[in-house]
PDB file of N, CA, C and O in Angstrom:
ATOM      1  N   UNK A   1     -67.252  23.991 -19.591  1.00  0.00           N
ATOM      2  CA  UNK A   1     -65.905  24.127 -20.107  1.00  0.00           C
ATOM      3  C   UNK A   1     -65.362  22.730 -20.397  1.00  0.00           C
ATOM      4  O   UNK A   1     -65.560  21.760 -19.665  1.00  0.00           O
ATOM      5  N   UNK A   2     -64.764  22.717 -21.362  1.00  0.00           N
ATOM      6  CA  UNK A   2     -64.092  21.033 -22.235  1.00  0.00           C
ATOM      7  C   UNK A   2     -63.218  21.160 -21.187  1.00  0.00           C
ATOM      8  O   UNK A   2     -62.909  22.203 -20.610  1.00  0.00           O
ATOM      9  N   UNK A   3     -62.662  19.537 -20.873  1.00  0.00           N
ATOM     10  CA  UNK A   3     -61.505  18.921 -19.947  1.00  0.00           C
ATOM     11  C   UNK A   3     -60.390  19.535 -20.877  1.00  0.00           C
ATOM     12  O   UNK A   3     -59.486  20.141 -20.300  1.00  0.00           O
ATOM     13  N   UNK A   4     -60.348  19.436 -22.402  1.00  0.00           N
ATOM     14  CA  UNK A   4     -58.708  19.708 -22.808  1.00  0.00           C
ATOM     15  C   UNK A   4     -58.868  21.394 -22.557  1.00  0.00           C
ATOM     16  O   UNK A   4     -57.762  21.894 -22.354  1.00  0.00           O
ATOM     17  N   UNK A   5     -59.993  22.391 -22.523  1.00  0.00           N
ATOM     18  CA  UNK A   5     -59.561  23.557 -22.220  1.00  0.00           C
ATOM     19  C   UNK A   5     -59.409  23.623 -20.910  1.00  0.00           C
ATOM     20  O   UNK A   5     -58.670  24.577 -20.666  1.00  0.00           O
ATOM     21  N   UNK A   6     -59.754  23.061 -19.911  1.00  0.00           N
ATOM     22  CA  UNK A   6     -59.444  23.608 -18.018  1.00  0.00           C
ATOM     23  C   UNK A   6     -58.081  22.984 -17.739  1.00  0.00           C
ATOM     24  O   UNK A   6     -57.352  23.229 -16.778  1.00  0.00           O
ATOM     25  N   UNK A   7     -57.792  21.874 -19.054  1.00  0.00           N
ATOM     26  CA  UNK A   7     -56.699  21.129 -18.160  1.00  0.00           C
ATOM     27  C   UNK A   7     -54.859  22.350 -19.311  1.00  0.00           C
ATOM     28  O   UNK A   7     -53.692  22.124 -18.992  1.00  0.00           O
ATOM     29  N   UNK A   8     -55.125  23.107 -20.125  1.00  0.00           N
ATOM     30  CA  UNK A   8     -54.115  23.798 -20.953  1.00  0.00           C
ATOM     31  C   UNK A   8     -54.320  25.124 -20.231  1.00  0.00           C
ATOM     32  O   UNK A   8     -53.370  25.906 -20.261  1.00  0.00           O
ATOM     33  N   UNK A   9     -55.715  25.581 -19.419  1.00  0.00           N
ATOM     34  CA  UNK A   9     -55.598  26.714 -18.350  1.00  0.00           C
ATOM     35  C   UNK A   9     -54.764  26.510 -17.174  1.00  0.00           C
ATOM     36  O   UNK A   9     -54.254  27.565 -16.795  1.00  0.00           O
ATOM     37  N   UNK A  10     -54.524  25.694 -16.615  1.00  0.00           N
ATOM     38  CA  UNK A  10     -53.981  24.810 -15.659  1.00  0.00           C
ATOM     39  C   UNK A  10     -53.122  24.550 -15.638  1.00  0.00           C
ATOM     40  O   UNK A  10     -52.470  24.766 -14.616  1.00  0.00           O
ATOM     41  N   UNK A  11     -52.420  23.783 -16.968  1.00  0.00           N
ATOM     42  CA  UNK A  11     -51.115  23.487 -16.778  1.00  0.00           C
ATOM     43  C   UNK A  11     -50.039  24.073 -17.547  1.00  0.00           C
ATOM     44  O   UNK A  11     -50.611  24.646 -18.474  1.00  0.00           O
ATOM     45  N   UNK A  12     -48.847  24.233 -17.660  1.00  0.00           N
ATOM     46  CA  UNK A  12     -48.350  24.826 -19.349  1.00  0.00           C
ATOM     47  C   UNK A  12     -48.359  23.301 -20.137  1.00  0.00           C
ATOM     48  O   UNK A  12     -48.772  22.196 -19.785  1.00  0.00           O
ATOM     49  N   UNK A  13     -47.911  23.639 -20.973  1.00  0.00           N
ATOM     50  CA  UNK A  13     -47.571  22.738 -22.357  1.00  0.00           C
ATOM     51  C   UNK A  13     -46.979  21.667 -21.933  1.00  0.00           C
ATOM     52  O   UNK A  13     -47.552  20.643 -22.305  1.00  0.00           O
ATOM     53  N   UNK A  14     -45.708  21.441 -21.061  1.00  0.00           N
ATOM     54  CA  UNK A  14     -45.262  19.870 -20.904  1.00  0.00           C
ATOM     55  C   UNK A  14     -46.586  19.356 -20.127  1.00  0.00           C
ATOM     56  O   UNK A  14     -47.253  18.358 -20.404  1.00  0.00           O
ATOM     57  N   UNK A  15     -46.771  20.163 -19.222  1.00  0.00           N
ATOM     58  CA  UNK A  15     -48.153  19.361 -18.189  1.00  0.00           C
ATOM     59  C   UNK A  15     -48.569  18.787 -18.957  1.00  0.00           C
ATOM     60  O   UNK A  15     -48.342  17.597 -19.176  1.00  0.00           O
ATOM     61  N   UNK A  16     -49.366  19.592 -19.620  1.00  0.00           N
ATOM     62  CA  UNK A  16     -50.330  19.269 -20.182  1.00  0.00           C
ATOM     63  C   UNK A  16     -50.262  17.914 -20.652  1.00  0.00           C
ATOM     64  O   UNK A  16     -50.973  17.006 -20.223  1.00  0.00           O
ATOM     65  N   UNK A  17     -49.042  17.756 -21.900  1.00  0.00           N
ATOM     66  CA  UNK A  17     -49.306  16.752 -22.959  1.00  0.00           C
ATOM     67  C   UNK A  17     -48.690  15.779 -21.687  1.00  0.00           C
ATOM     68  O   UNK A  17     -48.623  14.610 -22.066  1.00  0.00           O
ATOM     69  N   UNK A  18     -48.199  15.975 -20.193  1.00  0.00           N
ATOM     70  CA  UNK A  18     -47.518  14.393 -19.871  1.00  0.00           C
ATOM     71  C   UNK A  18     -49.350  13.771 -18.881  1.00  0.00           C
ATOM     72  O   UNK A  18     -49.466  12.556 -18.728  1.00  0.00           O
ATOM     73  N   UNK A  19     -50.695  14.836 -18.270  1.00  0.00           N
ATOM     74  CA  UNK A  19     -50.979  15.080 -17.997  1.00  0.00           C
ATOM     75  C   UNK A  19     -52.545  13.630 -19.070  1.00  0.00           C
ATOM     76  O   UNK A  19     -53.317  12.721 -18.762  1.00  0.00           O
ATOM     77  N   UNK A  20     -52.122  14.360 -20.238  1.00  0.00           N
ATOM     78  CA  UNK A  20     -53.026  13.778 -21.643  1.00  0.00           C
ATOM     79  C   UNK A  20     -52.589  12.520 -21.544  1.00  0.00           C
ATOM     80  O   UNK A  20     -53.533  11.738 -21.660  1.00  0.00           O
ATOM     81  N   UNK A  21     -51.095  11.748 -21.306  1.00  0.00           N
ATOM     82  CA  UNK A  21     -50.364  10.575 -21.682  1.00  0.00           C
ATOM     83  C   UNK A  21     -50.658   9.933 -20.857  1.00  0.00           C
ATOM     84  O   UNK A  21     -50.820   8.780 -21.258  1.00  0.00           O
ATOM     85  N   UNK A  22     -50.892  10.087 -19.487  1.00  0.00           N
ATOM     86  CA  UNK A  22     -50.967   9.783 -17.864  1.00  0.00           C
ATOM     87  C   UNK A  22     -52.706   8.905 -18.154  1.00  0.00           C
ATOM     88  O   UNK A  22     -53.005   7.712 -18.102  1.00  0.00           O
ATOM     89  N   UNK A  23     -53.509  10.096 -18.443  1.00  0.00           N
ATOM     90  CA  UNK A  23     -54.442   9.985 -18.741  1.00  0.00           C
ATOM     91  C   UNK A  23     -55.226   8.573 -19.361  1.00  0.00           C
ATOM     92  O   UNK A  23     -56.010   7.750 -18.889  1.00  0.00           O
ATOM     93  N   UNK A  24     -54.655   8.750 -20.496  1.00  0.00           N
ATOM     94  CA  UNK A  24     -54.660   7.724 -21.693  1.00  0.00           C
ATOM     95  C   UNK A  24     -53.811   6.026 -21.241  1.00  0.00           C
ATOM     96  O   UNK A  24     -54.246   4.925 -21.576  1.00  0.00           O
ATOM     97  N   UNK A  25     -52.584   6.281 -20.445  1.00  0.00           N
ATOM     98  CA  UNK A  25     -52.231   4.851 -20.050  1.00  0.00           C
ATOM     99  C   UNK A  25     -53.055   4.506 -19.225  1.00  0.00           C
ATOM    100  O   UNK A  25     -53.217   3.286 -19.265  1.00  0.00           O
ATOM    101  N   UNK A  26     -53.787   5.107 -18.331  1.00  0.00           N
ATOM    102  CA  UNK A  26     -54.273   4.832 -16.804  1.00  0.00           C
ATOM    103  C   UNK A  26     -56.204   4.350 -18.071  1.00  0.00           C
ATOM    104  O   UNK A  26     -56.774   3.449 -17.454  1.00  0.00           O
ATOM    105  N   UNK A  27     -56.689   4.564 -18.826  1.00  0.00           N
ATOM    106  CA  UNK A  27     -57.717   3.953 -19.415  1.00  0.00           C
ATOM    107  C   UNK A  27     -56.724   2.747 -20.105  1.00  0.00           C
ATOM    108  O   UNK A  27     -57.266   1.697 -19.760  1.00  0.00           O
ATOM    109  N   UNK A  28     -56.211   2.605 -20.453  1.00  0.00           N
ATOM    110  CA  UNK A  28     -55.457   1.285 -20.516  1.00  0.00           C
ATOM    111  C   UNK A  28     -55.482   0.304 -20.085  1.00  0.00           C
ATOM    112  O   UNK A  28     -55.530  -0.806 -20.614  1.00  0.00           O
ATOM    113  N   UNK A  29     -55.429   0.838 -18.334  1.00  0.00           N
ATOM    114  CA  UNK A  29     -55.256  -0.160 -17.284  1.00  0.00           C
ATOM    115  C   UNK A  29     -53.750   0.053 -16.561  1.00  0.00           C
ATOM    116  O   UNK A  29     -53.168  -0.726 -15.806  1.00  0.00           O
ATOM    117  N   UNK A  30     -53.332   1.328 -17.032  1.00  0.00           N
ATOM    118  CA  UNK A  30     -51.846   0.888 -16.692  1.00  0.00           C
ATOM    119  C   UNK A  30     -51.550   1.885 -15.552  1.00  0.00           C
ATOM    120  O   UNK A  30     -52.330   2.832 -15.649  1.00  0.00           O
ATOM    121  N   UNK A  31     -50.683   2.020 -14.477  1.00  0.00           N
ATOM    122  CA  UNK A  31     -50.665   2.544 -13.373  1.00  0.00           C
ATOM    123  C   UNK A  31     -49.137   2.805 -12.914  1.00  0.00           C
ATOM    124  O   UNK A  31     -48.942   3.536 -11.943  1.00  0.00           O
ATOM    125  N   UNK A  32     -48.477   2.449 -13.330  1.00  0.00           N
ATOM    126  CA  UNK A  32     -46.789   2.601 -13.413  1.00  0.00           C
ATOM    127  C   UNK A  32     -46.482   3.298 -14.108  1.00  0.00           C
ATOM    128  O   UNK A  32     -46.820   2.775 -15.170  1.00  0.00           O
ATOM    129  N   UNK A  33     -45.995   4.289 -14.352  1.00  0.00           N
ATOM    130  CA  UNK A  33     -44.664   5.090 -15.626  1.00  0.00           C
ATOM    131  C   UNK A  33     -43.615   5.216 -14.846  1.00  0.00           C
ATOM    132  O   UNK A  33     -43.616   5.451 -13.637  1.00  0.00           O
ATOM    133  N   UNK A  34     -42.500   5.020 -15.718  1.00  0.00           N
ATOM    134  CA  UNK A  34     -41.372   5.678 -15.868  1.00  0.00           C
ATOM    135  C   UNK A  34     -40.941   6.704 -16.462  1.00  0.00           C
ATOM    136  O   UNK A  34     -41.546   6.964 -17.502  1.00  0.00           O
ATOM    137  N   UNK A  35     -40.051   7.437 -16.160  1.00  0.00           N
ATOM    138  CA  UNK A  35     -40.164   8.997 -16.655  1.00  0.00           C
ATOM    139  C   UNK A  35     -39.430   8.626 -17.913  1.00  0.00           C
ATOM    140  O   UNK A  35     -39.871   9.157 -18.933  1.00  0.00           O
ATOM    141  N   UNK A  36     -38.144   7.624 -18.084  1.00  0.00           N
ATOM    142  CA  UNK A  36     -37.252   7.503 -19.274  1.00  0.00           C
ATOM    143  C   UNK A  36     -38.859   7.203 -20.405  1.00  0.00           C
ATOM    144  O   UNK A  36     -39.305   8.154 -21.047  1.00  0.00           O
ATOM    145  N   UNK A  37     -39.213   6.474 -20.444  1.00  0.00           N
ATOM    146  CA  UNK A  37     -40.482   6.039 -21.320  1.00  0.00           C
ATOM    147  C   UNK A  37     -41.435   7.042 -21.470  1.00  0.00           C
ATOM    148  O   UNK A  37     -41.788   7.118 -22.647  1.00  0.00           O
ATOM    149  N   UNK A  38     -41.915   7.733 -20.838  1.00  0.00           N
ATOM    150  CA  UNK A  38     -43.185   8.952 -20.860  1.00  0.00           C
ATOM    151  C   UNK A  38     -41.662   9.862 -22.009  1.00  0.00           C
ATOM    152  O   UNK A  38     -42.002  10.046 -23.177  1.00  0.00           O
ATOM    153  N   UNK A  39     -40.425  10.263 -21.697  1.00  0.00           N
ATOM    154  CA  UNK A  39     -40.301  11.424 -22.309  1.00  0.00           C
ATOM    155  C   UNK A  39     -39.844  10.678 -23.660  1.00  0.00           C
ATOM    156  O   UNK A  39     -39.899  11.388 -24.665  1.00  0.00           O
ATOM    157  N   UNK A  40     -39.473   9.568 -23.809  1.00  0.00           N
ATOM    158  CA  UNK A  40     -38.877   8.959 -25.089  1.00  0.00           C
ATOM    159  C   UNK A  40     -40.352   8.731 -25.908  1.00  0.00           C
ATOM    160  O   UNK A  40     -40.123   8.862 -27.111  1.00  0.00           O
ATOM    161  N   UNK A  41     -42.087   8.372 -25.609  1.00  0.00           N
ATOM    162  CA  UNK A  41     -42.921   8.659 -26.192  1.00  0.00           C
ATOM    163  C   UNK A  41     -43.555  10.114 -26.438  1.00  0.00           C
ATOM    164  O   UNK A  41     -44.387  10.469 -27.274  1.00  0.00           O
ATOM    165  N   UNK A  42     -42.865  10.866 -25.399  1.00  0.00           N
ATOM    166  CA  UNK A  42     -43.310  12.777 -25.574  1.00  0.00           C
ATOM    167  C   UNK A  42     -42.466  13.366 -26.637  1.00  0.00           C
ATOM    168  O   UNK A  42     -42.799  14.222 -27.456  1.00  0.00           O
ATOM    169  N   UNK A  43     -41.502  12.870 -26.521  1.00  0.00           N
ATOM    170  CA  UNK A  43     -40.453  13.802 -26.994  1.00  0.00           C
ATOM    171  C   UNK A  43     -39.342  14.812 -26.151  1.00  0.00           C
ATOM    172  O   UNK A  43     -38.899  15.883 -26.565  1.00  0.00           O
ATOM    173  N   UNK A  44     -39.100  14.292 -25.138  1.00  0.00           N
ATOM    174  CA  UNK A  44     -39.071  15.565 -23.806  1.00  0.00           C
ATOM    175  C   UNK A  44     -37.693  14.444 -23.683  1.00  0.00           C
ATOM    176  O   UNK A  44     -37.527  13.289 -24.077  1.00  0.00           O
ATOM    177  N   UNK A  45     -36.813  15.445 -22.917  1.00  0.00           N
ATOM    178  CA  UNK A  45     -35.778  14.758 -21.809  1.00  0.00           C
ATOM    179  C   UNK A  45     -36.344  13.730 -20.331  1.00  0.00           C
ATOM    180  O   UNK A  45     -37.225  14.245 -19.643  1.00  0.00           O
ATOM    181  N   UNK A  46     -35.880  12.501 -19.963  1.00  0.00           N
ATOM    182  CA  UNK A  46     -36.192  12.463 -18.956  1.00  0.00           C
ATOM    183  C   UNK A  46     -35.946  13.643 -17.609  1.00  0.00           C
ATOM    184  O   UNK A  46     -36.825  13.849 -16.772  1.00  0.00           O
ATOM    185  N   UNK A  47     -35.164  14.048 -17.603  1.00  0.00           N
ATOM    186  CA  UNK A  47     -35.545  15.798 -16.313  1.00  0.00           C
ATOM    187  C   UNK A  47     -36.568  16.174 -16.568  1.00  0.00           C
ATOM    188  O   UNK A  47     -37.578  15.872 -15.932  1.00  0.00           O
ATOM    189  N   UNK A  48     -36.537  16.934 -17.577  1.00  0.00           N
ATOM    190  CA  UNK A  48     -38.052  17.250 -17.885  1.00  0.00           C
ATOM    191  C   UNK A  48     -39.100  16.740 -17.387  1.00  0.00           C
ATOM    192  O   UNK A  48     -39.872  17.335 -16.635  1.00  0.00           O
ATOM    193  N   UNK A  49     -39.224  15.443 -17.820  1.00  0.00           N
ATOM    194  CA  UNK A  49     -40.249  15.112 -16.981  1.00  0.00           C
ATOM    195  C   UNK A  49     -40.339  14.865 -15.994  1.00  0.00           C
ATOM    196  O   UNK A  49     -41.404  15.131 -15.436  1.00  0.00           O
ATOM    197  N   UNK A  50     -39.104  14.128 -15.137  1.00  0.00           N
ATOM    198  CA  UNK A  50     -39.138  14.569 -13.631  1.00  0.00           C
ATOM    199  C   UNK A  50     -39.491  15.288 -13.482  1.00  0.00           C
ATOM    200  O   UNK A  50     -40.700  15.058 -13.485  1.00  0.00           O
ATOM    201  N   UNK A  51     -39.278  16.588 -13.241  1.00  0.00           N
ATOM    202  CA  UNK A  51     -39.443  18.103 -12.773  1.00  0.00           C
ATOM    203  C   UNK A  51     -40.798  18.123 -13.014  1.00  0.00           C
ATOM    204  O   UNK A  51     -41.345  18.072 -11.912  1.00  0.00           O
ATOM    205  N   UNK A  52     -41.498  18.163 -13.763  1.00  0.00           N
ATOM    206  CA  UNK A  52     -42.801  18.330 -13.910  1.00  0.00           C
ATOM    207  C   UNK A  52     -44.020  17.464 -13.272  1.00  0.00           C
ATOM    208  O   UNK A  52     -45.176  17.763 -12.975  1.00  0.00           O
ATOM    209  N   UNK A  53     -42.896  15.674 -13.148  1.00  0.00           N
ATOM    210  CA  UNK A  53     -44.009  15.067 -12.937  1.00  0.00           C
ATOM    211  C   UNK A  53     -43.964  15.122 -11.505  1.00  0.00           C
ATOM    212  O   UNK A  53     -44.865  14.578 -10.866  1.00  0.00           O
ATOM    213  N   UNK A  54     -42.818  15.843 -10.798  1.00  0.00           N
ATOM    214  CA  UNK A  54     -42.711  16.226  -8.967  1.00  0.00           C
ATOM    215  C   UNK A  54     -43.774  17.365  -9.168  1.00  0.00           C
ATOM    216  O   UNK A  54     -44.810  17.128  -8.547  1.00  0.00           O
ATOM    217  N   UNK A  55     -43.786  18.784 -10.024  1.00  0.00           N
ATOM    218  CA  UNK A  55     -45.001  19.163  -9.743  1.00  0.00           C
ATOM    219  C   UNK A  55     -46.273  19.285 -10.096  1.00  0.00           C
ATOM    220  O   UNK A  55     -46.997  20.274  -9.977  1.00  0.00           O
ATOM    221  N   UNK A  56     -46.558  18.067 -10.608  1.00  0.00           N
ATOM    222  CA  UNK A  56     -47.856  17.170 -10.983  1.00  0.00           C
ATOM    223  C   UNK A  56     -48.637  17.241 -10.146  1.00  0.00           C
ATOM    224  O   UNK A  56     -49.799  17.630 -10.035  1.00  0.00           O
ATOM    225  N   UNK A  57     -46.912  16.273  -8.739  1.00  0.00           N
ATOM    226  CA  UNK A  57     -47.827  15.632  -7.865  1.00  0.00           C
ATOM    227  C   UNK A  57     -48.488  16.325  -7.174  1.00  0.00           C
ATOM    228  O   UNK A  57     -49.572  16.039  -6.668  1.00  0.00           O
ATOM    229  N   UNK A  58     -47.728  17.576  -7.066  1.00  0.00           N
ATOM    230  CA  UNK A  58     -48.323  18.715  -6.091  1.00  0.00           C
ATOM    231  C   UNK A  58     -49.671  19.481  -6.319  1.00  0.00           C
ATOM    232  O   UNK A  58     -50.432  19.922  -5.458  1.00  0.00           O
ATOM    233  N   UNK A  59     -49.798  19.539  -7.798  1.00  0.00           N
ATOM    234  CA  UNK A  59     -51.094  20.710  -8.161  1.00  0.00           C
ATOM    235  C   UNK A  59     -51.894  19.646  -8.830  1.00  0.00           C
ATOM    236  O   UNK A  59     -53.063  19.952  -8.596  1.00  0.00           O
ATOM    237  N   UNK A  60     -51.872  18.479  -9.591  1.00  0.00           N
ATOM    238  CA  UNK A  60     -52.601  18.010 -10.488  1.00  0.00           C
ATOM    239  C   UNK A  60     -53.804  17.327  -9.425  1.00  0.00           C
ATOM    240  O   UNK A  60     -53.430  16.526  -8.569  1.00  0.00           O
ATOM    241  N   UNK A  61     -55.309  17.712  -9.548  1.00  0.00           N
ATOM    242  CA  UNK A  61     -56.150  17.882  -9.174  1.00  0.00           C
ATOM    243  C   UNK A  61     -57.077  16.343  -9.765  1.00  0.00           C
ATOM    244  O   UNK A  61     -57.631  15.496  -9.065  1.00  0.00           O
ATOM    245  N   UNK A  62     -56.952  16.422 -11.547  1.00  0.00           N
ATOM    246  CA  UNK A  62     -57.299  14.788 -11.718  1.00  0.00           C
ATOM    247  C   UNK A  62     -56.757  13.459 -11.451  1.00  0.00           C
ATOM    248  O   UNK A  62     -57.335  12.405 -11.718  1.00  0.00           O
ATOM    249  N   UNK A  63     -55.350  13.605 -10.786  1.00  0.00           N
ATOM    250  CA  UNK A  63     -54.867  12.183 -10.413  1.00  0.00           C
ATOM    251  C   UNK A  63     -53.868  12.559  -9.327  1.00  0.00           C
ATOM    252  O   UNK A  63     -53.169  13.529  -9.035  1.00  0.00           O
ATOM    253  N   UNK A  64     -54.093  11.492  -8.923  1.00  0.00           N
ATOM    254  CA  UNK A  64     -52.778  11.122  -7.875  1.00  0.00           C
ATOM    255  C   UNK A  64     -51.214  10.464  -8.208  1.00  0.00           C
ATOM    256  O   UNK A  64     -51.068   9.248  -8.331  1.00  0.00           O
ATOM    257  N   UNK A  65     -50.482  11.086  -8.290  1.00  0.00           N
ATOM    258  CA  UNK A  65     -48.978  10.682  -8.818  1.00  0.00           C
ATOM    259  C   UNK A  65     -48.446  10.786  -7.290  1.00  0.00           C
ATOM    260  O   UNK A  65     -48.747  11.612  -6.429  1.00  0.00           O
ATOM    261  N   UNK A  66     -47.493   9.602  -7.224  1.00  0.00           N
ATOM    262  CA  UNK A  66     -46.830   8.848  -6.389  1.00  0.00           C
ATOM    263  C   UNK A  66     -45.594   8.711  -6.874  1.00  0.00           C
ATOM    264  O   UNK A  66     -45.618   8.072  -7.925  1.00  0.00           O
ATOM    265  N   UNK A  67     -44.270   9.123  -6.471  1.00  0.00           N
ATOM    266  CA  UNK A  67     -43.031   9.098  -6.871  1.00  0.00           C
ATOM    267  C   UNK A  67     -42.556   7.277  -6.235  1.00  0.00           C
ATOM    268  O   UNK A  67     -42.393   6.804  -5.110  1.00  0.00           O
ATOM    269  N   UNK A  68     -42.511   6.960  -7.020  1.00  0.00           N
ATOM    270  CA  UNK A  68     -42.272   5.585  -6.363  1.00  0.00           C
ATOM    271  C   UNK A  68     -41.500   4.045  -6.404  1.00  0.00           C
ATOM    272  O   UNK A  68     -41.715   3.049  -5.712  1.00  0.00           O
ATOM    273  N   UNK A  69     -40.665   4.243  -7.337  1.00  0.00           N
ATOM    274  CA  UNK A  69     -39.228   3.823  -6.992  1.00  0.00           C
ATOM    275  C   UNK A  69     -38.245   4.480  -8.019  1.00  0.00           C
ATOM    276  O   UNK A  69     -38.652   5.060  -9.026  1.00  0.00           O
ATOM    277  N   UNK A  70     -36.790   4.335  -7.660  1.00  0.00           N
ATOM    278  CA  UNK A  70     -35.874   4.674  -8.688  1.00  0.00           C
ATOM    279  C   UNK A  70     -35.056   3.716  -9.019  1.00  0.00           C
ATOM    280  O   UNK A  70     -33.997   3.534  -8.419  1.00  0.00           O
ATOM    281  N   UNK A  71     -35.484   2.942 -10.081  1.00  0.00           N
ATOM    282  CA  UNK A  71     -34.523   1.732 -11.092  1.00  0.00           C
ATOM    283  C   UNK A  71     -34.012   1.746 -11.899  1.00  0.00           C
ATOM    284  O   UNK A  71     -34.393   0.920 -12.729  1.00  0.00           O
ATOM    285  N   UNK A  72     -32.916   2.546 -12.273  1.00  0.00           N
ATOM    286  CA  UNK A  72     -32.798   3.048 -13.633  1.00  0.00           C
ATOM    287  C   UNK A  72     -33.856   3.852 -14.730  1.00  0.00           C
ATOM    288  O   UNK A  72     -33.936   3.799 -15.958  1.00  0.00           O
ATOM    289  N   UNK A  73     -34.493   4.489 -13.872  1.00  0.00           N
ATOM    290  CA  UNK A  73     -35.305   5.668 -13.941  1.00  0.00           C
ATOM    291  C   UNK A  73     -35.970   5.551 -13.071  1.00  0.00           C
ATOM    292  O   UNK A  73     -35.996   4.472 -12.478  1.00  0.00           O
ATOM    293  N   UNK A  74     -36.973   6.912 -12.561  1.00  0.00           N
ATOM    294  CA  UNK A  74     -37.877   7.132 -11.846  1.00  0.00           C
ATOM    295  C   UNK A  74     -39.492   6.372 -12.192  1.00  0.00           C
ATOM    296  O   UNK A  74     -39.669   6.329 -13.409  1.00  0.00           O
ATOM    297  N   UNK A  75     -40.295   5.969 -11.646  1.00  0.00           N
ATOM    298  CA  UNK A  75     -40.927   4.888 -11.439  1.00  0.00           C
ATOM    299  C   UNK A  75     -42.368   6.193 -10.746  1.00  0.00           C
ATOM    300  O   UNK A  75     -42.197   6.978  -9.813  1.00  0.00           O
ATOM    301  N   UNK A  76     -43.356   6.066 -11.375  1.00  0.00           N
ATOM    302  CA  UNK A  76     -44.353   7.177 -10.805  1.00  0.00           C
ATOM    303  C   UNK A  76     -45.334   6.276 -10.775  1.00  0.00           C
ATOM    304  O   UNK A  76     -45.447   5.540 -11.755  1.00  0.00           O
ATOM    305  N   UNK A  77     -46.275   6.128  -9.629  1.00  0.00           N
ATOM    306  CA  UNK A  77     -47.929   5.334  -9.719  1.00  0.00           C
ATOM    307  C   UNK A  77     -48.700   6.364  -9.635  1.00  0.00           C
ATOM    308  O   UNK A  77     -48.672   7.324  -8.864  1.00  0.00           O
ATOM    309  N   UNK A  78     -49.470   6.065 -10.581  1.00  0.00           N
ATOM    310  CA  UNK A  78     -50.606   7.323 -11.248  1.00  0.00           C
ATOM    311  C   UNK A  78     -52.144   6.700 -11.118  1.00  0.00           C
ATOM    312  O   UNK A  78     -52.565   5.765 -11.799  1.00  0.00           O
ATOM    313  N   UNK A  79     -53.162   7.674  -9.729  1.00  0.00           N
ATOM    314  CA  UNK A  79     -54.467   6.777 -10.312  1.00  0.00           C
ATOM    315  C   UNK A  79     -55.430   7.459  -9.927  1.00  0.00           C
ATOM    316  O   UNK A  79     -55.640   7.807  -8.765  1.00  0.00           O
ATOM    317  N   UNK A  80     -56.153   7.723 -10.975  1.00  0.00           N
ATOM    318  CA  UNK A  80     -57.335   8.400 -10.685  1.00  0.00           C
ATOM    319  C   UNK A  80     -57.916   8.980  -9.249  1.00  0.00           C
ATOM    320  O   UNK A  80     -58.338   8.367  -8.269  1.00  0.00           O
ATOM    321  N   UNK A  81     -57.767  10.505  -9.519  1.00  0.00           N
ATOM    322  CA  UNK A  81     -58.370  10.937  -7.968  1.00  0.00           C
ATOM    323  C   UNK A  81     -59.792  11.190  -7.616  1.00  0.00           C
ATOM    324  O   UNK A  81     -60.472  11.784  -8.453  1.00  0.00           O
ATOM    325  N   UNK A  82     -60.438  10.754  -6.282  1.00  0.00           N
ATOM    326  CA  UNK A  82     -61.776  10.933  -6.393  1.00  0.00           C
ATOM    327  C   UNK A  82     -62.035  11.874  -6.264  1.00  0.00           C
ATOM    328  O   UNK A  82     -61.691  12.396  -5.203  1.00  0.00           O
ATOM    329  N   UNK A  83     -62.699  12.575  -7.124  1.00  0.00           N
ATOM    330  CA  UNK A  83     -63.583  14.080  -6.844  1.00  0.00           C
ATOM    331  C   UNK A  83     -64.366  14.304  -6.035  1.00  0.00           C
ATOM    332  O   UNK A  83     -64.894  15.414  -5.976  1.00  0.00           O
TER     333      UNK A  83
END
C-alpha cells in the first residue's frame, strides 16, 4: 500500500495535507513549525491547525509532534518517529 494512500485512510483532509507539509519541512532539515505559518502556506486558519496539530500529536504514528512554545503563535517540534 502507497504512504499517500495509508496516510488519506488515516487521516481526514486537513491531516493529511498538514501531515504531507510536516513531512516535506522535516526532509528540509527543518524541525520547528508554527501553526500561524503551516496554515498561511495551507490555506487553513491558524485554529485549525492547532486543533489538528494537538491531534496529530496523539494518533500520528510517522512523527513525533511536540507542542512547544507559545510566541505569538504556537511553536510545534516535529521529528521523525522510529518504527
Amino acid at each position: 500500500m502507497s504512504t499517500t494512500k495509508k496516510l488519506r485512510e488515516t487521516y481526514n483532509e486537513t491531516q493529511h495535507k498538514i501531515v504531507l507539509y510536516l513531512n516535506s519541512g522535516i526532509t528540509k532539515g527543518k524541525h520547528y513549525f508554527k501553526s500561524k505559518y503551516i496554515a498561511k502556506d495551507l490555506g487553513l486558519s491558524p485554529k485549525e491547525v492547532g486543533t489538528n496539530m494537538a491531534i496529530l500529536a496523539e494518533i500520528c504514528k510517522e512523527l513525533d509532534i511536540i507542542r512547544w512554545s507559545y510566541s505569538n503563535s504556537t511553536t510545534w517540534m516535529v521529528t521523525p518517529r522510529a518504527i
